[in-house]
N, C-alpha and C positions, 0 to 999 in steps of 0.2 A: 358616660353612657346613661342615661334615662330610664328610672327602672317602669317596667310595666304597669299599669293598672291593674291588669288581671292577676296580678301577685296577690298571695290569699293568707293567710295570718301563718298556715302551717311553712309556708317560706321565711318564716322568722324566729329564732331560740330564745329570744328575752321578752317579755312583755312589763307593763308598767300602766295601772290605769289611771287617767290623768282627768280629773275633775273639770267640767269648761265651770265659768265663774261670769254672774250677770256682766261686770266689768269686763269681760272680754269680747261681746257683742258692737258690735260699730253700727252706724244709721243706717244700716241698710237690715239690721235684724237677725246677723248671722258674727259669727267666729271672726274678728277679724285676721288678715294674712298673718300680721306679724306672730299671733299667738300659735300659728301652727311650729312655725319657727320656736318657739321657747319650749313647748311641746316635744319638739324634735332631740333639742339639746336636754332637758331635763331626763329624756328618757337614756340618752349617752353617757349624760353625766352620774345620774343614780348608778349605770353597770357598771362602770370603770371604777367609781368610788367605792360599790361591794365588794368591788372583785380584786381591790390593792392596786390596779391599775397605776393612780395615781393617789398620794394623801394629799389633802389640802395643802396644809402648812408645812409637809417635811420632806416630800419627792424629789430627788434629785431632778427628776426631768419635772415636765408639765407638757400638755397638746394643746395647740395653737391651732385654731381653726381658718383655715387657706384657703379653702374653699365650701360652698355649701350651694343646695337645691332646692327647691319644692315642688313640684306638680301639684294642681289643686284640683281635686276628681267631685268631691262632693262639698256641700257648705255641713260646718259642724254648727251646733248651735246649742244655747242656755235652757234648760238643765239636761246635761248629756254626761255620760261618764266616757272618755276615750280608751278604746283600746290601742298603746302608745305598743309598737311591735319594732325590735330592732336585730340588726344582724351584720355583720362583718363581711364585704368584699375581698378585701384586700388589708394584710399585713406586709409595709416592704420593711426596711431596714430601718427609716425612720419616720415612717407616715402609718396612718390607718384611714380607712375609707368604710366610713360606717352609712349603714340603710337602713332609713327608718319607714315605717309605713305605720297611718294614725287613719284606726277605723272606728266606725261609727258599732252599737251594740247593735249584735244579731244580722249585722252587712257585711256580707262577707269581701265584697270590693273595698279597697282600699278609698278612704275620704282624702286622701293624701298622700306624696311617698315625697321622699326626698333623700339627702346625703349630707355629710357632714368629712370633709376630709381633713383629718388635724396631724400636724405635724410636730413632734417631737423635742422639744430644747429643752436646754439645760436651764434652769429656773431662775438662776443668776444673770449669766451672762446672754440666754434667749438664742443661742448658737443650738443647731442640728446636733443633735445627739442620737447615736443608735439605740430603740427598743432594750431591756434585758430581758434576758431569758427567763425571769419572772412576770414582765408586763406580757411577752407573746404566749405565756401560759396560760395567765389569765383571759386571755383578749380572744385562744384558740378555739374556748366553748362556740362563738358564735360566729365562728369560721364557715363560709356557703364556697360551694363550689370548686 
């Protein structure tokens, strides 16, 4: 499901401001797509890595990304600071479905939303592994809905 445009910063519990950088502009003079995408995952990946979600190098499990979005509402562009806003749909037993939405300063519409749905395995063998009762602790702050 598609999240709205009209979705407003206060719909989201983490934020992350994310620098655009001249290298990220493409010939046409704006953001290009893929960067809203690295935008999206940076901002995922910083709150799961505060918050114990996952360690780098010693997590039993790790999230495998299965599927992912973007809607693109506004062009971001060079020198901009992003407000990178995220927030959690859905915790099942082994998946997360995370919502990002990446606004421009002082616009309260969203320049972008999208999702990121990662699945859960075990870091060895890349086999579905359930959540623990530590990762859904961490992951509950940015529980919507």
């Amino acid at each position: 499901m598609p999240q709205d445009k009209s979705t407003t910063r206060a719909d989201y519990r983490y934020a992350l401001p994310v620098a655009t950088r001249w290298s990220d502009c493409d010939a046409y003079g704006h953001v290009n797509n893929a960067i809203y995408y690295a935008m999206m995952d940076q901002v995922v990946t910083r709150y799961i890595l505060s918050v114990g979600v996952i360690a780098m190098e010693t997590s039993r499990s790790i999230g495998l990304c299965v599927s992912s979005a973007c809607e693109f509402h506004q062009s971001l562009e060079f020198p901009e600071i992003v407000d990178a806003r995220l927030r959690i749909a859905r915790i099942g037993d082994k998946s997360v479905r995370y919502e990002i939405a990446l606004f421009k300063d002082s616009i309260e519409e969203p320049a972008a939303t999208g999702h990121f749905v990662h699945v859960y395995v075990d870091r060895h063998t890349r086999e579905p592994v359930s959540l623990t009762a530590e990762q859904r602790e961490a992951l509950n702050p940015l529980l919507v809905g």
